[in-house]
Backbone bond lengths (Angstrom), bond angles and torsions (degrees), N, CA, C in turn:
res aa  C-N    CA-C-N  psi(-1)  N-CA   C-N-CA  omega(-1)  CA-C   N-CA-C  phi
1 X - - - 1.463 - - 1.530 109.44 -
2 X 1.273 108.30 154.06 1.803 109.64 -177.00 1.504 107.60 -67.42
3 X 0.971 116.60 155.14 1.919 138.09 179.73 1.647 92.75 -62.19
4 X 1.568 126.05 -51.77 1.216 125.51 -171.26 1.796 105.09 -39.12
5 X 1.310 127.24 -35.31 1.244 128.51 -159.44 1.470 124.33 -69.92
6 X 1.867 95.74 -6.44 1.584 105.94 169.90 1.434 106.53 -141.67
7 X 1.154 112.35 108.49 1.602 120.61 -158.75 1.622 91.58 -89.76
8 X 1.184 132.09 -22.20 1.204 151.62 -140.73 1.742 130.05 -117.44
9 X 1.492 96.08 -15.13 1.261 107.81 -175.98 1.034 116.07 -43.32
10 X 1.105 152.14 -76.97 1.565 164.20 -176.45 1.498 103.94 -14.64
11 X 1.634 109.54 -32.37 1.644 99.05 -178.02 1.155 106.98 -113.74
12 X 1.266 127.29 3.33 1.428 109.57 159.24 1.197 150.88 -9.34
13 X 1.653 171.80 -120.20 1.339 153.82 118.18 2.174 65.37 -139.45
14 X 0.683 145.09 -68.99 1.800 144.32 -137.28 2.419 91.14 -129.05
15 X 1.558 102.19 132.04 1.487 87.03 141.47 1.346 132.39 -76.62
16 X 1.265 103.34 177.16 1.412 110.85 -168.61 2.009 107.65 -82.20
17 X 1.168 111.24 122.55 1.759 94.44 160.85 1.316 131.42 -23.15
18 X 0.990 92.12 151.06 1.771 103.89 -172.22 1.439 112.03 -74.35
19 X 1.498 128.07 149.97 1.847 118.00 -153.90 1.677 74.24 -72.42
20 X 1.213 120.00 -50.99 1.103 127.55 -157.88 2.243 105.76 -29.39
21 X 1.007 105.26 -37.11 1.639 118.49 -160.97 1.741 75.54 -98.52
22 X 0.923 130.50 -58.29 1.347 128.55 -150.21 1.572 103.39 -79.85
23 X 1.182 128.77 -35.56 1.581 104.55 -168.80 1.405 112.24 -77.56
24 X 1.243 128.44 -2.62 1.472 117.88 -178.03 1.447 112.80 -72.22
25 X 1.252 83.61 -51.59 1.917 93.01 171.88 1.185 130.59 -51.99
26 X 1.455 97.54 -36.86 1.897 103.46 -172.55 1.205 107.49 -83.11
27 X 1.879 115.74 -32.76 1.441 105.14 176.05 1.664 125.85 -78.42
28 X 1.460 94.65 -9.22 1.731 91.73 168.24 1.419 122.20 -91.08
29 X 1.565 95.44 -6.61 2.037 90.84 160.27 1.237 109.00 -108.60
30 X 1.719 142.44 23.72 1.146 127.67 139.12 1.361 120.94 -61.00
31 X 1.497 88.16 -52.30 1.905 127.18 178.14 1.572 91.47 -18.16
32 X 1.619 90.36 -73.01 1.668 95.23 -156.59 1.571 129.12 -79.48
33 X 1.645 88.28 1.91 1.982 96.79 169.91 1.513 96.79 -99.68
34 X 0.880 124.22 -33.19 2.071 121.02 -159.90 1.804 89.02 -76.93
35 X 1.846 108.35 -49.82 1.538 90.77 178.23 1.676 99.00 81.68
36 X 1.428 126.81 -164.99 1.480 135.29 176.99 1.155 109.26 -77.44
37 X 1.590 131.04 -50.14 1.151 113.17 -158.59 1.774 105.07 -128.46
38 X 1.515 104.34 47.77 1.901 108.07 165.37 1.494 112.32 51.08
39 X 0.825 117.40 -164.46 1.539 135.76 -153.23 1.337 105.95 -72.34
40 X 1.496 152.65 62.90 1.488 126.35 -173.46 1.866 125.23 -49.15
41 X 0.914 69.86 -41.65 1.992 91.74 -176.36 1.399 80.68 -29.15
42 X 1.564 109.61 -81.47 1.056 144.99 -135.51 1.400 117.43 -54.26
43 X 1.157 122.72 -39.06 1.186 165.19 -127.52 1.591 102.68 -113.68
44 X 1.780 108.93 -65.84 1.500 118.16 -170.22 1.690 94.33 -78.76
45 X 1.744 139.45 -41.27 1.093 109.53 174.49 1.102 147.87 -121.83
46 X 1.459 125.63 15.32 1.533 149.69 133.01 1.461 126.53 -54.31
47 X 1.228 94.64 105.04 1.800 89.53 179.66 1.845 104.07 -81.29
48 X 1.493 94.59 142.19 1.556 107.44 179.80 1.402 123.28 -36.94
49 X 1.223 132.39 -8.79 1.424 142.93 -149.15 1.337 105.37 -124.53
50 X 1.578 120.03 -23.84 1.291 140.52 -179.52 1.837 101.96 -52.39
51 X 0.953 102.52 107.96 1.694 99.27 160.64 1.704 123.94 -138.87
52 X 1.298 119.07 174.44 1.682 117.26 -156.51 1.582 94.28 -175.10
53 X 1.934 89.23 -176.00 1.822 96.22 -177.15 1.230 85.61 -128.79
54 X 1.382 132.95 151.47 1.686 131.73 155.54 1.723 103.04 -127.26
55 X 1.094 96.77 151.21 1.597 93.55 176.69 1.768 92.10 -113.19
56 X 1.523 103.29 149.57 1.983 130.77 150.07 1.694 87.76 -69.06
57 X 1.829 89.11 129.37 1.120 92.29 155.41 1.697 119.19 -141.61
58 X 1.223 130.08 172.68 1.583 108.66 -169.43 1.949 91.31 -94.15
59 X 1.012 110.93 144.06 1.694 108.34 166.10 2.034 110.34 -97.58
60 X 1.317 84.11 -2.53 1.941 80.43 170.30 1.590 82.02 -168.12
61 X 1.665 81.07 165.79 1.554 116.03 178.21 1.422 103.85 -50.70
62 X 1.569 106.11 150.36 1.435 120.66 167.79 1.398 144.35 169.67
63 X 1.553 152.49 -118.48 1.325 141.21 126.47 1.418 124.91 -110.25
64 X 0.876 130.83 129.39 1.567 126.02 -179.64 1.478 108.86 -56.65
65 X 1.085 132.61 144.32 1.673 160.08 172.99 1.368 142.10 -156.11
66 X 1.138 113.12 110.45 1.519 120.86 -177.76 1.539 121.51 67.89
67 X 1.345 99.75 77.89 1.355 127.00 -172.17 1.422 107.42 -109.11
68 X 1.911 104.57 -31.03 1.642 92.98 174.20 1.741 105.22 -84.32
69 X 1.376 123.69 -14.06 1.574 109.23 167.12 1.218 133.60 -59.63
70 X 1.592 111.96 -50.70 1.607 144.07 125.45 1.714 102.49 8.29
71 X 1.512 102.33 -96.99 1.355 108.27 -166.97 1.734 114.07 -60.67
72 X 1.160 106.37 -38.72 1.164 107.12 169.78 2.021 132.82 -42.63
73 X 1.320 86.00 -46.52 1.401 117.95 150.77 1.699 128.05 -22.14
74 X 1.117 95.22 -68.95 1.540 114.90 -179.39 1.705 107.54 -91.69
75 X 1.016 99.48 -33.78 1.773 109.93 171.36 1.987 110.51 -46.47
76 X 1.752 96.79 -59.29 1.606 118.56 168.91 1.733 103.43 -58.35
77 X 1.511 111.69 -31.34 1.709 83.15 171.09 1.768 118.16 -110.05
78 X 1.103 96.02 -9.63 1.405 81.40 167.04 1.625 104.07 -160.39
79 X 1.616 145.03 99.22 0.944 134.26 144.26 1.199 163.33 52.07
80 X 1.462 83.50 -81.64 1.792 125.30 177.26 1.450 95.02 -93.52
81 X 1.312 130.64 -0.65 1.381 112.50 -177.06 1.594 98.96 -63.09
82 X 1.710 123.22 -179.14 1.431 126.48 177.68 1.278 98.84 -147.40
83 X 1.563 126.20 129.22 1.364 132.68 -168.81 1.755 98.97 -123.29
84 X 1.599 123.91 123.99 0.885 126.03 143.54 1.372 136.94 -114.36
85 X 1.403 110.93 123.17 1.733 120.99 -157.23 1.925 108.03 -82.72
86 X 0.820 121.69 136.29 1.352 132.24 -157.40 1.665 89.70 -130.99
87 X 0.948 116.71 -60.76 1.475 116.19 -169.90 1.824 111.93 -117.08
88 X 1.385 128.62 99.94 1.448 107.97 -152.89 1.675 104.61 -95.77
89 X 0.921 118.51 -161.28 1.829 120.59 179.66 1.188 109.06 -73.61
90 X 1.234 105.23 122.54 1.404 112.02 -167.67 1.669 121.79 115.54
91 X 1.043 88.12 -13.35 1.939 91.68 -168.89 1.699 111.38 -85.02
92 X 1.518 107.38 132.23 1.390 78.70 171.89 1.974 102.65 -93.03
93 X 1.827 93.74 174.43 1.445 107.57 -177.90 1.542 112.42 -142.12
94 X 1.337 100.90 158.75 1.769 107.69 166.09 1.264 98.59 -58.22
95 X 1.739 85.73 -170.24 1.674 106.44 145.48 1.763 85.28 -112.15
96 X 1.878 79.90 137.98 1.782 111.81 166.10 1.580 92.43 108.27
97 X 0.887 123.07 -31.21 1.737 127.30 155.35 1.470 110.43 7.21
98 X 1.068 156.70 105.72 1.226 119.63 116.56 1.496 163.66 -34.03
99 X 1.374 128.77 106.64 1.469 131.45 -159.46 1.476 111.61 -84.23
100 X 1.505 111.89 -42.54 1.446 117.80 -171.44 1.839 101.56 -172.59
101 X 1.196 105.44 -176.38 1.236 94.57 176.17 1.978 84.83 -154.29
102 X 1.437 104.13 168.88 1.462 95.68 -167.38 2.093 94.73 -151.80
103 X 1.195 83.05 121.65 1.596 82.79 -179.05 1.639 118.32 -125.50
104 X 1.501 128.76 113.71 1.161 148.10 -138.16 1.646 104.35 175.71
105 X 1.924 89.30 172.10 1.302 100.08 175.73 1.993 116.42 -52.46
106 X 1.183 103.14 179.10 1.358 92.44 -171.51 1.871 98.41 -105.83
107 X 1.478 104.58 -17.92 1.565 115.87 173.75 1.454 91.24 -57.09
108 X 1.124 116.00 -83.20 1.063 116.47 -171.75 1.635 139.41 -15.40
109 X 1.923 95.98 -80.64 1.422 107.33 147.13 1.840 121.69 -5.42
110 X 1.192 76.46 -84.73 1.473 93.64 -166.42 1.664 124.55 -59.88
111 X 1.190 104.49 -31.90 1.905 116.55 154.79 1.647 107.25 -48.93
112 X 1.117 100.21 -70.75 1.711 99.29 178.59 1.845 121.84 -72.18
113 X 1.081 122.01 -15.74 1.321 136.08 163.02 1.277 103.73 -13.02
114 X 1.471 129.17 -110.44 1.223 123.70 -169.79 1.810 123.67 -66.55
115 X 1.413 121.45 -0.60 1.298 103.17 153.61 1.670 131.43 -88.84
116 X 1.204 104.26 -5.17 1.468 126.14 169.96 1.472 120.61 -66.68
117 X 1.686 94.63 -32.22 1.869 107.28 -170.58 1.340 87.44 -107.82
118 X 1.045 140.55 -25.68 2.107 137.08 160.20 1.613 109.49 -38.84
119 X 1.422 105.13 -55.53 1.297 105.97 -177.97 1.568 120.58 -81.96
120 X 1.148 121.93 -3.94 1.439 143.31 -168.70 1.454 103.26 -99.92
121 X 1.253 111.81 -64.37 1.732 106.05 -173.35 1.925 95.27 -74.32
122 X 0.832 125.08 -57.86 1.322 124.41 -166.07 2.104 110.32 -38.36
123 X 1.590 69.84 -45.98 2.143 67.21 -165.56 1.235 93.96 -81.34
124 X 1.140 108.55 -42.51 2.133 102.63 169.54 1.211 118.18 -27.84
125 X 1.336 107.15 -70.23 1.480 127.70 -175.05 2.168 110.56 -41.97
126 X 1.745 97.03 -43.76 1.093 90.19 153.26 0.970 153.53 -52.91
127 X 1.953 122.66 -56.55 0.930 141.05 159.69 1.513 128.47 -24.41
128 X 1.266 90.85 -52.22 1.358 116.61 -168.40 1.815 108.12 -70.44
129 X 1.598 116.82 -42.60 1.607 123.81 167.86 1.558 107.06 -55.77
130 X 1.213 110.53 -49.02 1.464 129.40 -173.09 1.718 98.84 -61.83
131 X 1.416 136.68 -69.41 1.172 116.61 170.93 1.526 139.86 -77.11
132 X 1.487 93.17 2.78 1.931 104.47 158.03 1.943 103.12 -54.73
133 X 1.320 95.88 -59.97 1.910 112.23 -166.66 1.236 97.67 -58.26
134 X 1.464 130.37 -43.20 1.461 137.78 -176.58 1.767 105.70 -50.36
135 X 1.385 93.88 -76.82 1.402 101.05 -179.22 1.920 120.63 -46.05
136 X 1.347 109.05 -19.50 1.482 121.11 -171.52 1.780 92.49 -70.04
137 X 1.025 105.17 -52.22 1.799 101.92 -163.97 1.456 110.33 -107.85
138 X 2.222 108.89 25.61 1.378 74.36 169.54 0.774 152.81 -77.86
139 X 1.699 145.05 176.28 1.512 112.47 -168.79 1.470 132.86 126.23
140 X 1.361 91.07 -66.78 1.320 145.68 -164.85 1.678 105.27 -74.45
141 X 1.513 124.02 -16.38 1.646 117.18 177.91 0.941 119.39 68.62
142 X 1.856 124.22 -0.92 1.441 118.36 177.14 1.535 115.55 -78.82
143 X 1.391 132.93 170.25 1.286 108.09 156.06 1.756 99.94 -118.78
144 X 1.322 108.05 160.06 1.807 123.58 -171.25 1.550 85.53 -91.14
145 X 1.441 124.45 137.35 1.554 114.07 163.86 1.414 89.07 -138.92
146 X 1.413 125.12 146.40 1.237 145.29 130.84 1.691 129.16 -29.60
147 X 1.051 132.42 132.74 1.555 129.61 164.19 1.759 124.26 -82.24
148 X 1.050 93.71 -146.65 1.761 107.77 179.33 1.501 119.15 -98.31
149 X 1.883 102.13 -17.13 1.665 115.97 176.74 1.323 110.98 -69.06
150 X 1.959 104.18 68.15 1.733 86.41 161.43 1.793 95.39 -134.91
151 X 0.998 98.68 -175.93 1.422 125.33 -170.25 1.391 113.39 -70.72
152 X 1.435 98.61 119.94 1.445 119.32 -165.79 1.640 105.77 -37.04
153 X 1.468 127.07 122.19 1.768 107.62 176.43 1.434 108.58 101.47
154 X 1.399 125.30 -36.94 1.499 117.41 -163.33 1.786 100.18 -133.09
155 X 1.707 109.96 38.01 0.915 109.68 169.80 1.577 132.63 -56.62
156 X 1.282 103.40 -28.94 1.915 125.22 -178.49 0.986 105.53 -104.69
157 X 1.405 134.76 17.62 1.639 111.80 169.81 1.650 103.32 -120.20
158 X 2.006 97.38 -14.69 1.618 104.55 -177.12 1.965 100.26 -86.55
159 X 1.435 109.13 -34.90 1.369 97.88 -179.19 1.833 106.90 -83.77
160 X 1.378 114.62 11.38 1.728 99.67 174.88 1.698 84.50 -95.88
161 X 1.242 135.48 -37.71 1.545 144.60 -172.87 1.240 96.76 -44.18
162 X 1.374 112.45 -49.47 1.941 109.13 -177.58 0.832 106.94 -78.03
163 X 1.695 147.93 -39.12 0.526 123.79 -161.62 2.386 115.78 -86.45
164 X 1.563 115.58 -2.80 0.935 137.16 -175.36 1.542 93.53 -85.11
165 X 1.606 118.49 -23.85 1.542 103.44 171.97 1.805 125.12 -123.31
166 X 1.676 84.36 39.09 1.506 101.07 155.94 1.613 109.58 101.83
167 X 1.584 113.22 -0.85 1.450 105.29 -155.09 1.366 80.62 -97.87
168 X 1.373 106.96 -160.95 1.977 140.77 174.44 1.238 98.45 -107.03
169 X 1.792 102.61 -167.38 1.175 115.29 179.50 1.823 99.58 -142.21
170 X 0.993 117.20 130.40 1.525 123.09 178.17 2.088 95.52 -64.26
171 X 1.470 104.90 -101.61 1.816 94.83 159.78 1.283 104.57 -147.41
172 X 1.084 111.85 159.39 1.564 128.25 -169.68 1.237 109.84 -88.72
173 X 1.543 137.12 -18.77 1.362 139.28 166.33 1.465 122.91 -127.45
174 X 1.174 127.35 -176.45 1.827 123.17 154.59 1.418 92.74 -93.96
175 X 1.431 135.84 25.26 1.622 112.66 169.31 1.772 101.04 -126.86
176 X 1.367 96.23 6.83 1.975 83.55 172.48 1.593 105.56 -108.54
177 X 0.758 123.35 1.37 1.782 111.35 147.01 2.030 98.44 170.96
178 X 1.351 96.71 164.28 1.702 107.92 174.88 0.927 138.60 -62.47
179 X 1.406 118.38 129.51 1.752 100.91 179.46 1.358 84.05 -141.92
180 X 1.473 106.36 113.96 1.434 117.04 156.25 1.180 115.34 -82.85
181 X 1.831 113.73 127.30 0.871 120.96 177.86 1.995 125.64 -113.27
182 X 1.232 117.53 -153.69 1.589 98.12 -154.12 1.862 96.33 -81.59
183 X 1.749 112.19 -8.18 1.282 99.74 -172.12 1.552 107.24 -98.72
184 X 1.544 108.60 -1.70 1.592 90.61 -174.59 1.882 93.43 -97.44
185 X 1.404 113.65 -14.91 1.147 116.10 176.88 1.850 112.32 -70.93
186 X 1.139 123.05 -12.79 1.276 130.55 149.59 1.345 132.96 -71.01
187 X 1.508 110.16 -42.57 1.969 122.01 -179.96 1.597 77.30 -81.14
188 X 1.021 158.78 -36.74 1.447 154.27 -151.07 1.400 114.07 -83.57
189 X 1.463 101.81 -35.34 1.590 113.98 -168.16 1.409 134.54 105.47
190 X 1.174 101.32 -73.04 1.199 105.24 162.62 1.755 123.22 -149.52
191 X 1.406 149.31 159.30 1.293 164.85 -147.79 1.973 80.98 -65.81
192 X 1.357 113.86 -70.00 1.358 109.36 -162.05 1.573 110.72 -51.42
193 X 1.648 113.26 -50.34 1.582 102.62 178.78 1.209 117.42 -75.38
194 X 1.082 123.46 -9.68 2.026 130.93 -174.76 1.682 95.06 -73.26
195 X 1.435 113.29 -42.05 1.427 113.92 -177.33 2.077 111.18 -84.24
196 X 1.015 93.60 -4.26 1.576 96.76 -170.62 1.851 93.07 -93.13
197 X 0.937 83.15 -48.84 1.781 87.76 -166.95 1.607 90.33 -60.67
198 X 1.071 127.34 -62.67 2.048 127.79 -150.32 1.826 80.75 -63.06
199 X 1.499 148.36 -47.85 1.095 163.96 -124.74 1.671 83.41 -92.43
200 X 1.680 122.64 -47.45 1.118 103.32 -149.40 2.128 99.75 -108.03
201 X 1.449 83.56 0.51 1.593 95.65 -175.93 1.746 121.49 -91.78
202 X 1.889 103.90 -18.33 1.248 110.77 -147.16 1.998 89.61 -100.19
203 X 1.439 90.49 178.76 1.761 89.87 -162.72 1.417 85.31 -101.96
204 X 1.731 105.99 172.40 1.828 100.35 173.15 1.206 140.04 -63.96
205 X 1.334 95.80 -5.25 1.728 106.96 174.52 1.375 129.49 -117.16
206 X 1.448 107.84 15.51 1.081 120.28 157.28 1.821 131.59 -106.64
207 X 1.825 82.88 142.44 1.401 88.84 -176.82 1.619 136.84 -79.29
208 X 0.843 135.33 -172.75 1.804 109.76 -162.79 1.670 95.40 -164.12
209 X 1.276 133.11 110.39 1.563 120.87 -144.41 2.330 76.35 -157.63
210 X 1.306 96.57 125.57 1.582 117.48 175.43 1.792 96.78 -111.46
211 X 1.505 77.36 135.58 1.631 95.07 150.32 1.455 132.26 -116.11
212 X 1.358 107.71 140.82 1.466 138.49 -158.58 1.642 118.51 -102.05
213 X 1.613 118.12 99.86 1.240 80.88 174.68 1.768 127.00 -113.44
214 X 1.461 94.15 47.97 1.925 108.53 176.93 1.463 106.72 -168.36
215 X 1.237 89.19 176.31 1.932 88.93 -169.10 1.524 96.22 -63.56
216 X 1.602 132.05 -44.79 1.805 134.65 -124.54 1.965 78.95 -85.49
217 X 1.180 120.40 -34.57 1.603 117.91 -179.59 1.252 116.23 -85.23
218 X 1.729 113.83 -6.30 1.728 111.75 164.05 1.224 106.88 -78.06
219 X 1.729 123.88 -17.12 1.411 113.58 -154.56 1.932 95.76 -100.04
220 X 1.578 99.46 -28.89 1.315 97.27 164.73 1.665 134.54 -67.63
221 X 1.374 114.04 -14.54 1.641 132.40 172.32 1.397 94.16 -87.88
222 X 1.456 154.24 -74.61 1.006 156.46 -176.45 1.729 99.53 6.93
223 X 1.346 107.20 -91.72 1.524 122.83 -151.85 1.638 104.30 -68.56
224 X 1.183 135.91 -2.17 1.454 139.78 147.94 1.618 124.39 -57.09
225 X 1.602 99.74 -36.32 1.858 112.31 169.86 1.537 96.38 63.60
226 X 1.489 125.65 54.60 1.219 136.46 129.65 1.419 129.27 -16.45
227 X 1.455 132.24 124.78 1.532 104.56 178.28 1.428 118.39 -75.13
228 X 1.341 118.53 -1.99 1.551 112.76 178.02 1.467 95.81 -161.94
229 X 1.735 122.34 161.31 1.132 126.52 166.34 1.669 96.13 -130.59
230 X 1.451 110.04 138.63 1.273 121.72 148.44 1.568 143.35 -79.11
231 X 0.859 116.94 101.99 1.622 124.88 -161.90 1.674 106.71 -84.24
232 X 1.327 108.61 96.35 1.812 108.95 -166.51 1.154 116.01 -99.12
233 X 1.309 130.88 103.38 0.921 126.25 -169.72 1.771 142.35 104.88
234 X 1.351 98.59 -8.45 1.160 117.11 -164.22 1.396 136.21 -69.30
235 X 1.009 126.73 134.09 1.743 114.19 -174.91 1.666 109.35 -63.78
236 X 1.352 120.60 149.21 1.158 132.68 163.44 1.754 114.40 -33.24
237 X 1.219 132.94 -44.99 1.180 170.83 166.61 1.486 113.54 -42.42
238 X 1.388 106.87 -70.39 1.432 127.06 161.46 1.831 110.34 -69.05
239 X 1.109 139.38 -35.95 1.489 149.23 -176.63 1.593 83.67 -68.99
240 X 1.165 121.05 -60.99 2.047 116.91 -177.97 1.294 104.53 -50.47
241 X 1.519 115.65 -44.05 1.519 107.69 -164.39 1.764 115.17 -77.81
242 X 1.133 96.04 -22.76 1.509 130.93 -177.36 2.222 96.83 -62.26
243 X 0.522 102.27 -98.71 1.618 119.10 172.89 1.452 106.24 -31.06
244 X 0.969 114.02 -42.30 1.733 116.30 179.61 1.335 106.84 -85.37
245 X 1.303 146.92 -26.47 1.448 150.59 156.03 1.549 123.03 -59.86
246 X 1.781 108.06 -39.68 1.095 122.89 156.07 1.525 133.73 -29.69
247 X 2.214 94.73 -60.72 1.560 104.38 -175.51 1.615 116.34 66.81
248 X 1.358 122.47 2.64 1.351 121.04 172.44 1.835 109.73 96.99
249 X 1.374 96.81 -17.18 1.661 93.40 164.23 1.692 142.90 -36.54
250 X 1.139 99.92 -6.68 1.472 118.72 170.11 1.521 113.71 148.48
251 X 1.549 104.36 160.65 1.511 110.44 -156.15 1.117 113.22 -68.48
252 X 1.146 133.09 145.54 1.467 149.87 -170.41 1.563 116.23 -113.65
253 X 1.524 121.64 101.25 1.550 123.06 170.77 1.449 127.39 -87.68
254 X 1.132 110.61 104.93 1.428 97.37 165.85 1.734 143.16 -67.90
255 X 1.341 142.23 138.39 1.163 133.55 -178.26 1.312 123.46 -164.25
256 X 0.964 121.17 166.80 1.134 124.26 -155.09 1.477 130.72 89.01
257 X 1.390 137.67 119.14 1.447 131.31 -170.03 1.302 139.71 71.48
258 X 1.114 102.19 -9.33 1.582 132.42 -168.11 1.818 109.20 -62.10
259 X 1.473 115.18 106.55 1.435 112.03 -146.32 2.092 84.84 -106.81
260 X 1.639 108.93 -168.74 1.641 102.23 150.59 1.359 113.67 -108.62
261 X 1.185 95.61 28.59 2.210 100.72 157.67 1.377 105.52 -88.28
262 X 1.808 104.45 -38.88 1.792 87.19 -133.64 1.488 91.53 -117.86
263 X 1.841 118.74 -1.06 1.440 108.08 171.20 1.475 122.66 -43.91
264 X 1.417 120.36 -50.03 1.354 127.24 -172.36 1.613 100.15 -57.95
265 X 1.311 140.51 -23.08 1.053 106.41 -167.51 1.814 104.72 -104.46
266 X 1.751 92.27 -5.89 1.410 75.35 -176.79 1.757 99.19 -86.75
267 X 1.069 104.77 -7.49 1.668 91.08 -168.07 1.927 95.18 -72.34
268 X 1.448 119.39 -23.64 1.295 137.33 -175.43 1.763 105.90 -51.14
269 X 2.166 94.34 -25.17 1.697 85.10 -173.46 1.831 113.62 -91.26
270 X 1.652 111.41 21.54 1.428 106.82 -178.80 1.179 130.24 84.50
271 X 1.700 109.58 7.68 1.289 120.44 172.85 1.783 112.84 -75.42
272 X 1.278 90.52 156.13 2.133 93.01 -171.67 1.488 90.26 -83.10
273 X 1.029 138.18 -74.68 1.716 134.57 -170.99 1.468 111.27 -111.57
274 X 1.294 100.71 162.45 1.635 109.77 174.98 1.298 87.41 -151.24
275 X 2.049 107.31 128.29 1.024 124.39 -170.60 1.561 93.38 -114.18
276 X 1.689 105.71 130.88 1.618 98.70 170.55 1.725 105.62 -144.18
277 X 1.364 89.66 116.50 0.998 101.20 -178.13 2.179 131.99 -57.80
278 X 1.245 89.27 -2.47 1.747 97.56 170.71 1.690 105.62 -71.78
279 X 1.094 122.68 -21.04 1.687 112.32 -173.15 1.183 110.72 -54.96
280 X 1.109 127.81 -30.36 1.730 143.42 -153.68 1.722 97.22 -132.19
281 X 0.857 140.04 -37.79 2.216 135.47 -179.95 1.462 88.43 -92.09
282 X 1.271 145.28 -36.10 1.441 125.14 -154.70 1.322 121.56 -133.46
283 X 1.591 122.28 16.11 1.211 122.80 -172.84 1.537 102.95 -92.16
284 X 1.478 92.19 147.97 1.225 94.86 177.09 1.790 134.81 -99.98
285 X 1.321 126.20 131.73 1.605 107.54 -139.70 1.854 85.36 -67.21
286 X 1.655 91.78 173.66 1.236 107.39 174.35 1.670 112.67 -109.27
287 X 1.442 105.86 141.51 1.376 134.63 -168.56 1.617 101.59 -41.08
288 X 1.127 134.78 104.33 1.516 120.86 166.62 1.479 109.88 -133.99
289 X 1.319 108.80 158.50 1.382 121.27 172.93 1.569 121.05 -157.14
290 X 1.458 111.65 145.77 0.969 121.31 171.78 2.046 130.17 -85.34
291 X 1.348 111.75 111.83 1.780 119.67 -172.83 1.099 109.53 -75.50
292 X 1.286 129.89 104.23 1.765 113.21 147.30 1.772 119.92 -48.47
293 X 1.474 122.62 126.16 1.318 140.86 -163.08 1.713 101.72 -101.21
């Protein structure tokens, strides 16, 4: 894609994905708005010659997200479109904000219109949950990470969204490192051979992290020296007792339940991350719209 498509880079907080990761996605949500026969609207009352500027704008407060899916977007329908970024990924905004402004045919525009603002409010909407939780514990040395609960297809554009609003990432696949969990720790047998086997299977640079769901099976993961344990479920109470049994022997995640009341206090119990999986299943998109200028 042309350089014109990020006027803005330089202030970025993250670059944008590679088209390479990105066009599959974007072209299967043109795909599925254009349908067989493209835009009718569009088509019967815009004459081809028709052109204009509209600006993205935010209709409420929030973080900017997915502007290179966005632009990309309009890029796949027309080219010659021209994107100027006002607010880039990462930024926060009002509502009445300006995001970008985009000047092109108006056929055009308007074909890509609402898949441009799909990918905009959605990862926004993320961003924006993701640096609510951020801001709750700053301070605090924890890190916020995201899980695997995202949406079938838009796994990398929702975990770059978190990561544009300050959080981590727990892992992005079952092939970037292990996490034994309570059912393979059952087909496995038991905590000691579940950790012996991943120990004797895994490569040197991979990490190897069990989940726990009570103290008597933290104390049984302990003496294996896991690179991380997951603590699922756990009371505030137990997360104290948890960390202090530990001694700093390796990082400790919390999860499970994890609300924006009660993060601060669990991050209060000394845990290194708390992974919650609502940043990505439960955010809610953010308000956007496109202005004719």
């Amino acid at each position: 894609m042309p350089p014109k498509k990020n006027t803005a880079a330089s202030s970025r907080l993250l670059p944008p994905l590679p088209d390479i990761v990105l066009e599959p996605i974007v072209k299967l949500a043109l795909a599925e708005d254009l349908g067989a026969a493209g835009d009718i609207t569009t088509d019967a009352l815009i004459d081809p010659e028709t052109g204009g500027r509209w600006a993205v704008r935010a209709r409420q407060a929030g973080v900017v997200a997915g502007l290179d899916a966005a632009i990309l977007a309009g890029f796949l329908i027309d080219p010659d479109m021209v994107f100027e970024i006002a607010a880039p990924d990462g930024a926060r905004v009002k509502a009445g904000d300006t995001i970008m402004t985009i000047e092109g045919y108006a056929r055009s525009v308007l074909m890509a219109e609402r898949t441009m603002l799909n990918f905009i409010g959605r990862l926004s909407g993320i961003a924006t949950l993701t640096r609510l939780y951020v801001d709750a514990v700053d301070g605090m040395g924890v890190i916020i990470a995201s899980t695997r609960k995202t949406t079938p297809g838009m796994r990398a554009l929702e975990k770059r969204a978190v990561k544009l609003g300050g959080g981590g990432a727990h892992r992005y696949g079952l092939d970037d490192a292990m996490l034994i969990k309570d059912n393979h720790i059952a087909a496995a047998g038991s905590i000691p051979l579940a950790l012996q086997r991943a120990r004797e299977a895994a490569a040197h640079l991979t990490c190897i992290e069990i989940e726990v769901d009570n103290l008597d099976q933290l104390k049984q993961a302990l003496p294996h020296a896991p690179s991380a344990i997951l603590l699922d479920n756990f009371t505030q109470a137990d997360l104290r007792a948890a960390v202090k049994m530990a001694k700093g022997q390796t990082m400790l995640e919390a999860s499970g339940g994890i609300t924006i009341e009660n993060v601060f206090a669990v991050a209060e119990t000394g845990v290194d991350v708390i992974s919650i999986g609502a940043l990505t299943h439960s955010a809610k998109t953010l308000d956007i719209g496109l202005d004719a200028l």
